[in-house]
C-alpha positions in Angstrom: -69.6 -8.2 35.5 -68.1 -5.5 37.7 -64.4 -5.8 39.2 -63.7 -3.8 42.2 -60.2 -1.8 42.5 -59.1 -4.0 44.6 -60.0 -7.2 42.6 -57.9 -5.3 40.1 -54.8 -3.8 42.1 -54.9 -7.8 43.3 -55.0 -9.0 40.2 -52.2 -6.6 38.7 -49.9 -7.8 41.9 -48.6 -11.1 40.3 -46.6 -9.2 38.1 -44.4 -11.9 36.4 -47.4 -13.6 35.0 -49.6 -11.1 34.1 -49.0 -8.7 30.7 -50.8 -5.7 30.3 -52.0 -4.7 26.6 -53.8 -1.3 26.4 -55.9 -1.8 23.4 -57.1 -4.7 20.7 -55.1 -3.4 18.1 -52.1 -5.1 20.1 -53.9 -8.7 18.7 -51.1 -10.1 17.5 -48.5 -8.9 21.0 -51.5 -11.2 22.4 -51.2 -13.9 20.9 -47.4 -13.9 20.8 -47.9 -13.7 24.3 -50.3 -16.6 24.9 -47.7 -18.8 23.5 -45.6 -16.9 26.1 -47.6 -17.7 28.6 -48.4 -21.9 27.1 -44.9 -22.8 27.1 -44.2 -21.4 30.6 -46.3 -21.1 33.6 -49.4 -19.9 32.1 -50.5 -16.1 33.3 -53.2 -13.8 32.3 -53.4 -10.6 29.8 -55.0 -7.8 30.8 -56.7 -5.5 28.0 -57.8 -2.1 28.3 -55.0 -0.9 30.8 -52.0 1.0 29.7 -48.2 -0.5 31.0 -48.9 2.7 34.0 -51.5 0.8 35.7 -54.0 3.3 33.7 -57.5 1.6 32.9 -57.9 2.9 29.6 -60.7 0.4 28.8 -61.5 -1.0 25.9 -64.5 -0.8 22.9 -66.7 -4.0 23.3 -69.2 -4.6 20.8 -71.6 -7.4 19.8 -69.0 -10.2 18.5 -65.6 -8.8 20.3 -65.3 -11.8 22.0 -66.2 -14.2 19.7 -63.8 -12.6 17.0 -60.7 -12.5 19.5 -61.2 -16.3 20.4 -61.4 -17.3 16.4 -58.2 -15.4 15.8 -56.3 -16.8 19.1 -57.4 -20.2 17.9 -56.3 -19.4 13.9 -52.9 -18.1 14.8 -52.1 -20.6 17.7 -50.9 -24.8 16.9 -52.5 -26.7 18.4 -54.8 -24.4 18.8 -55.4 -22.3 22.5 -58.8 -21.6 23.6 -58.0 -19.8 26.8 -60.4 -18.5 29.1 -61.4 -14.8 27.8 -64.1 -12.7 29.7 -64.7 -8.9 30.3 -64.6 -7.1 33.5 -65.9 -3.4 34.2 -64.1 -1.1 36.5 -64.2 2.4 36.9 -67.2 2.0 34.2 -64.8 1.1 31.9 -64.1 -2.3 30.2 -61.3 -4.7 29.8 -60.8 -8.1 28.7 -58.8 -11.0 30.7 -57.7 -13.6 29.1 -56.8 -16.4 31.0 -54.3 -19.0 29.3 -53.4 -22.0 31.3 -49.6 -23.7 31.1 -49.1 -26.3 28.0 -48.5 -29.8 28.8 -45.9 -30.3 26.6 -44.8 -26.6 26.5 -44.9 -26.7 22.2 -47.5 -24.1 21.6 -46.4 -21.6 18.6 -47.9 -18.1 17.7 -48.0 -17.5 13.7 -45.6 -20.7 13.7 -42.6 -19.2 16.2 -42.4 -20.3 20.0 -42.6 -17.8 22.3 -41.3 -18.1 26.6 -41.8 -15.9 29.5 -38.3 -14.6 30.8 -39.6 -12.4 33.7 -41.9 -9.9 32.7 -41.1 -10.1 29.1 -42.3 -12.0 25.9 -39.6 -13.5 24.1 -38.6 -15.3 20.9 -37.9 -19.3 22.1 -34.2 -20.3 20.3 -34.6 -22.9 17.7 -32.0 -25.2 20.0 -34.3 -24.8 22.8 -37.7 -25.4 20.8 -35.6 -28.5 19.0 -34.7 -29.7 22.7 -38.1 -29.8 23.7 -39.7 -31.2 21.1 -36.8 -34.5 21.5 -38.3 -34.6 25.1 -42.0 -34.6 23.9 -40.9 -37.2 22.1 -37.9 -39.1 23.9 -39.5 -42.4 24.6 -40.5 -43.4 20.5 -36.8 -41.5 19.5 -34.4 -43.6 22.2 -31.2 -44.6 20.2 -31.6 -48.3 21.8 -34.3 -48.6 20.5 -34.5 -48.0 16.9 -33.2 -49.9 14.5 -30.2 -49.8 12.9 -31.6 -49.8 9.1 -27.7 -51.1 7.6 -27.8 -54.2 9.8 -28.9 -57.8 9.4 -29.6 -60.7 11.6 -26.4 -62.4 10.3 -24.2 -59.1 12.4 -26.0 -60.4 15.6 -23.0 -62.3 17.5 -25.0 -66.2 17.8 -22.3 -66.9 20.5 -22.6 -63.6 22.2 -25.9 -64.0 22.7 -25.3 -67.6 24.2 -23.2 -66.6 26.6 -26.2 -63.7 27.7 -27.9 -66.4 28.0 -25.7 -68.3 29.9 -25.1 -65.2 32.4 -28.4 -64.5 32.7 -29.4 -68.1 34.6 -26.7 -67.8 36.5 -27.5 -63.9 37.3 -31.1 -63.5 37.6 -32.2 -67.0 37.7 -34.0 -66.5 34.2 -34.1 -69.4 31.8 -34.9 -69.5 27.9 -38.1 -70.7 27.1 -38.1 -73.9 25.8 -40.3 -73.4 23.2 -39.2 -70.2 22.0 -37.3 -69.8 18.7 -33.9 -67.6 18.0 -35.3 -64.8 16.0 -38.2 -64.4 19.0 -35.9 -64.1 21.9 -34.3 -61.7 20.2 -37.3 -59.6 19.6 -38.1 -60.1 23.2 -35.1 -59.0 24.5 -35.3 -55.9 22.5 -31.6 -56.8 20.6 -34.1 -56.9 17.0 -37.4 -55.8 15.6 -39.4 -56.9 12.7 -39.8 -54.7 9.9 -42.6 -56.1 8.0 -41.2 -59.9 6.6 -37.6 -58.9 7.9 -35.5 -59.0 11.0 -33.8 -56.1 11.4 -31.4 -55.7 14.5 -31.9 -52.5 17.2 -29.1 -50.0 17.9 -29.3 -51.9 21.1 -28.8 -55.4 19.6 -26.1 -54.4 17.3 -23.9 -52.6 20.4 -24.7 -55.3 22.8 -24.6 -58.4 20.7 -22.9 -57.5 16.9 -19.8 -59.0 15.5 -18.4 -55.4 14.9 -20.2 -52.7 16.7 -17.5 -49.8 14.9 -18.6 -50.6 11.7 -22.4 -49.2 12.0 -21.4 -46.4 14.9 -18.0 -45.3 14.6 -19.0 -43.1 18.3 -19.1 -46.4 19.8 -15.3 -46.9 20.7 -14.3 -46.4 24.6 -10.8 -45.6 24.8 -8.9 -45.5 28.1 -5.5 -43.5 28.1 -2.7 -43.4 30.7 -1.1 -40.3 31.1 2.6 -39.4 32.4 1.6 -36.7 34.3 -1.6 -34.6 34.9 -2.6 -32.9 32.1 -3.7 -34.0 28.7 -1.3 -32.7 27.0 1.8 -34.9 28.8 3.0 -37.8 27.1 0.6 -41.0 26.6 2.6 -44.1 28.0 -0.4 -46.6 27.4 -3.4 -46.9 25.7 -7.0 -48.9 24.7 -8.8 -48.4 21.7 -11.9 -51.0 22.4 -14.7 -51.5 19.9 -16.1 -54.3 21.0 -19.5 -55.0 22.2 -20.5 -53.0 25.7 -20.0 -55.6 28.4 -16.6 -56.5 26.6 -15.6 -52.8 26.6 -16.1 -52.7 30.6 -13.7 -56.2 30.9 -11.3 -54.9 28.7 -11.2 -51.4 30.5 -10.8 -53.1 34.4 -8.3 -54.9 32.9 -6.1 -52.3 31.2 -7.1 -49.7 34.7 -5.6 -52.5 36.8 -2.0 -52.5 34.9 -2.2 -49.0 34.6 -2.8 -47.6 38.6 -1.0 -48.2 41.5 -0.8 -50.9 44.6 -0.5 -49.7 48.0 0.7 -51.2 50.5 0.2 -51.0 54.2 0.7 -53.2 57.3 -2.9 -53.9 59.2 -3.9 -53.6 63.0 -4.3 -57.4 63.4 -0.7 -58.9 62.0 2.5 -58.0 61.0 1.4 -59.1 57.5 0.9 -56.2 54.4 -1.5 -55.9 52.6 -2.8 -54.9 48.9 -4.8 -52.5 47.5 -4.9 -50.0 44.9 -5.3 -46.9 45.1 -9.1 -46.2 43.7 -12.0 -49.0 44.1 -12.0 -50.6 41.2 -15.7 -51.3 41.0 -16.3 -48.3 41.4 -14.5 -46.9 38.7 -16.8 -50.1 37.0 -19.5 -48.5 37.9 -18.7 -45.1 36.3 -17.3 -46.7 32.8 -20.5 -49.0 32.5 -22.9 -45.7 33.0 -20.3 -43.9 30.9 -21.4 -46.8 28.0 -24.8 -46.9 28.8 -26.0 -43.7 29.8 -24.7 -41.7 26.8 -26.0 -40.1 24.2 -25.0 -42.0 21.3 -26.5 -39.7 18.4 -23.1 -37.5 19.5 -20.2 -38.5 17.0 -17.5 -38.3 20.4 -16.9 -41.5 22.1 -16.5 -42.6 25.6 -12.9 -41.6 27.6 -11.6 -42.8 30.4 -8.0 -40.4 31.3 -5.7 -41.8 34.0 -3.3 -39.0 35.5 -0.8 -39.3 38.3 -3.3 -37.3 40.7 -6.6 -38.5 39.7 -8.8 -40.7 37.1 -11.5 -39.1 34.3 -14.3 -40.8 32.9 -16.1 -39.0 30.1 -19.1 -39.2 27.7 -20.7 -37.4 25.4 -24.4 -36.0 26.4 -26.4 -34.9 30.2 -28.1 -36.1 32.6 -31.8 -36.4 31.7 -34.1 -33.3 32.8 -34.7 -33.4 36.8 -31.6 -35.8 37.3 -28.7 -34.8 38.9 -25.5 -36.1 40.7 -27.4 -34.7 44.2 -30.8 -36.4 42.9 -30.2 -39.8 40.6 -33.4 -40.9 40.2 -33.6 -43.8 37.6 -34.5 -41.6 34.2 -32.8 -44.2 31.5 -31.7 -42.9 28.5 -31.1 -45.8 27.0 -33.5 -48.7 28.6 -32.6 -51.6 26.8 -28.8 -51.2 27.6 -30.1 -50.8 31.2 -31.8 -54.0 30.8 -29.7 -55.9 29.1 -26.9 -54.7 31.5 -29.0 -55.7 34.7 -29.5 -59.0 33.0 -25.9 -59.9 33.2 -25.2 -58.8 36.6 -23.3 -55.5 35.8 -25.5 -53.7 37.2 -27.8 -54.1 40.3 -30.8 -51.9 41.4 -31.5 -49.1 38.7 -30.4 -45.6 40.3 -27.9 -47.0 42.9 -24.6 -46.5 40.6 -24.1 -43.2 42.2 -24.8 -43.7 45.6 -22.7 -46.7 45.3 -19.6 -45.0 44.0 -19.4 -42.9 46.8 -19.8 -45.2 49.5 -16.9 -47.3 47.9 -14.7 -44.4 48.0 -15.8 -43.6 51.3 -14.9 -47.1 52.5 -11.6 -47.0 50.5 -10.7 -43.4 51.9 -10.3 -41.5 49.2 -12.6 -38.4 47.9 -15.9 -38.8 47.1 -16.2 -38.5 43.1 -17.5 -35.2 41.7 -19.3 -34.7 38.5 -18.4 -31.6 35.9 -21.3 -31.1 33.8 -21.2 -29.5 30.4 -24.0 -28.9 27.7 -22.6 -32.3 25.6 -20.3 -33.9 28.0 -20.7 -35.1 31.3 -17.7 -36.1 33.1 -16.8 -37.8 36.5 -13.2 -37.2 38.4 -11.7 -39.9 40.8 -9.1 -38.2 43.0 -6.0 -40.6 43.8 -6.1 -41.4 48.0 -1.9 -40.5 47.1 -0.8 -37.8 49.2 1.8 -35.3 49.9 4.5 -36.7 51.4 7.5 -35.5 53.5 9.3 -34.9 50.2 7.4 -34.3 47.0 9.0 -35.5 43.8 7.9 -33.9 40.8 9.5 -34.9 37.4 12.8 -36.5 39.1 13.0 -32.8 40.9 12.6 -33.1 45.1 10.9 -29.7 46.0 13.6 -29.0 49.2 13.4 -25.6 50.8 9.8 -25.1 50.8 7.9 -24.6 53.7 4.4 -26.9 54.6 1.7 -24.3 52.9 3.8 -24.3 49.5 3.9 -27.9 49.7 0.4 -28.0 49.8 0.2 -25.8 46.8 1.9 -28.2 44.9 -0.4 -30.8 46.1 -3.2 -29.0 45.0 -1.8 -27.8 41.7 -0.5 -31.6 41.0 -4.6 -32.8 41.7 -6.6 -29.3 40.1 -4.0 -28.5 37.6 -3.7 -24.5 38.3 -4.3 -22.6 41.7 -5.5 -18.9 42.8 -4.0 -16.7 45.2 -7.2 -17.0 46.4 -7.1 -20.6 46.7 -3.8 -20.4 48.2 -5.2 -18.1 50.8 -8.0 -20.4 51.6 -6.5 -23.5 52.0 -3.5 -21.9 53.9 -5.3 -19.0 55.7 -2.9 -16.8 55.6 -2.9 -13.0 54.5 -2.7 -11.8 51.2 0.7 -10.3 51.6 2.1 -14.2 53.1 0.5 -15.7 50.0 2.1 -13.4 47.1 5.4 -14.1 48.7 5.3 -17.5 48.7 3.7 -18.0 45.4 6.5 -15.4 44.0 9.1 -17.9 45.6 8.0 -20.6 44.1 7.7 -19.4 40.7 11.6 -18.1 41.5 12.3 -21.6 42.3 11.0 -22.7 39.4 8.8 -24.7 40.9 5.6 -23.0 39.3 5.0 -20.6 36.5 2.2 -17.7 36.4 -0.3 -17.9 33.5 -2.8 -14.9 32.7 -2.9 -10.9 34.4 -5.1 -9.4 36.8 -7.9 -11.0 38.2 -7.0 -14.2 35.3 -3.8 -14.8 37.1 -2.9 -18.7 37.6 -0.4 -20.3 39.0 0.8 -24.0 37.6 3.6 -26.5 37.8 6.5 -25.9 35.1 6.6 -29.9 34.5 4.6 -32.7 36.1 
């Protein structure tokens, strides 16, 4: 079949997804590169045409085809047969192969995964292949649930699992079936499985319903900390080291968060009355420690923090966000489903994918920030700002910061909430020159007030104490 030029200068145009061999002898670039081409967005190889644009063309005989096709197929798992057919141009032949985009993006060439990175063909990292093979295969690997191969019935909680039962009638309106025994329920609920002529509890079960959780996952614990000051490393005045079951975690965490923040108080439009609140939403924060729990990766040996500064309130847990979720987009993707289910059942939490959304509209309501999320490869992490503000005078450590005009003030603010500041921060939330903001960062480092961390471009302003 003849190509024209300009079926071939069209052809050549997509760049990115096309890879240009100039001979057969290249067999094995080709087949590195239809894995390439597999685990990305699938693309085309052209041979017979030099990396120039030169059509070289290529020696096609009797079983060419045929031979190319058997050795794609040997060297390829699973095995790729991709589209392959010759074209003549310029009375000259070439070969496209055409190799459509894997499914599950797995496909190896002489047992190595290979990826597209723009117009290149490159080696995939054994964390990335590893990562992507857990996806393949999320669904039969969740933590929930497995079971947890140490446990026995008898570490299942019999009254813990009454009072599910209990909260779940009174929640959802869902009875027990009469005629249902113990060991079924639990199987139905997802809290055990059976393993051959034994019951054997789930991950699930044993973190939702077990007598002592710590004992079979150590990475369990949530533990809340109230700091006297901003920074981790200020002195811890209080602390909670839970290791109970997930739903007692979350009572025992409002509870501690209540002692532990403060109460505002504030006269309202319609009396002369005060009233009381404190100073975050309290569900919210709810909200973020129950999707702290179960919405972790629990195969990580860190366990679940909650931080309470002067300025602001961290919740942290070890793993991401599934793929195609983010704070911006929190579709329901639930890493661990039984925990979701078993959470709903008890009324902790409503319609699956709202948690978010609902967190900001209570801080909304409550007027302070809306929280923001800092992501990290194994830790995901969500920061409550304190609705506390500057005042006339700010006290810092027993110190009142006198003789400073309003745009150092609000430094301090923002040093006391961020922990460190920029000149070009300062300069931003001042707008003022460059000049104005050296000279008032200088004074307040003379004052004592701050100190400077880092040179050049690296240079940071803090708070000496705080």
């Amino acid at each position: 079949m003849k190509m024209t030029k300009e079926e071939l200068k069209y052809l050549l145009k997509e760049k990115e997804n096309v890879e240009l061999k100039f001979s057969l002898s290249l067999v094995n670039e080709v087949i590195e590169c239809i894995s390439a081409f597999a685990n990305t967005n699938g693309g085309k190889i052209v041979v017979g045409i030099d990396n120039a644009g030169k059509i070289v063309g290529v020696e096609v005989g009797k079983g060419t085809i045929e031979n190319l096709a058997n050795r794609i197929a040997q060297n390829t798992d699973p095995k790729i047969h991709p589209k392959i057919k010759m074209e003549e141009t310029d009375s000259k032949k070439i070969i496209i192969i055409e190799v459509k985009e894997s499914l599950d993006k797995l496909v190896l060439a002489f047992g190595r995964p290979f990826k597209r990175v723009g117009k290149s063909t490159v080696k995939m990292s054994k964390d990335e292949y590893e990562r992507l093979i857990l996806e393949k295969h999320r669904e039969k690997l969740q933590f929930d649930k497995q079971i947890c191969e140490e446990a026995r019935l008898e570490d299942i909680d019999k009254h813990k699992v009454n009072w599910y039962l209990r909260k779940r009638e009174e929640i959802r309106k869902v009875k027990k079936p009469k005629d249902m025994s113990y060991e079924e329920l639990l199987i139905n609920i997802g809290a055990v499985q059976r393993v051959d002529s034994k019951i054997i509890p789930t991950n699930a079960g044993i973190l939702f319903f077990g007598k002592y959780p710590k004992r079979f996952f150590i990475q369990s614990q949530l533990r809340v900390a109230k700091f006297k000051g901003i920074k981790v490393i200020h002195p811890v005045i209080d602390r909670l080291d839970s290791s109970n079951t997930l739903w007692e975690m979350v009572e025992e965490a409002e509870e501690f968060i209540r002692k532990n923040i403060r109460l505002l108080s504030f006269r309202t439009e319609k009396s002369f009355m005060r009233e009381d609140k404190f100073e975050y939403p309290i569900r919210a924060l709810r909200e973020a420690i129950i999707n702290a729990l179960i919405h972790r990766d629990y195969r990580e040996t860190s366990d679940t923090r909650v931080f309470i500064f002067d300025n602001r309130i961290e919740v942290m847990n070890p793993g991401t966000f599934p793929k195609e979720v983010t704070p911006e987009r929190p579709i329901h993707k639930a890493i661990n489903p039984i925990l979701c289910s078993l959470m709903y059942d008890i009324g902790f939490i409503e319609k699956y994918g709202s948690g978010i959304y609902m967190m900001k509209e209570l801080c909304r309501k409550w007027e302070n920030e809306e929280p923001r999320y800092e992501l990290h490869p194994v830790e995901t992490k969500i920061i409550f700002e304190s609705q506390i503000k500057e005042s006339t005078v700010i006290e810092l450590e027993g110190k009142i910061l006198e003789g400073i005009n309003k745009r150092q003030k609000k430094a301090v603010e923002h040093v006391r909430k961020k922990g460190i500041i920029k000149r070009e921060e300062y300069i931003k939330i001042n707008k003022v020159s460059h000049t104005t903001a050296s000279s008032e960062l200088r004074d307040l480092v003379e004052k004592s007030i701050f100190k400077k961390t880092g040179k050049g471009k690296y240079l940071r302003y803090e708070l000496t104490q705080g």
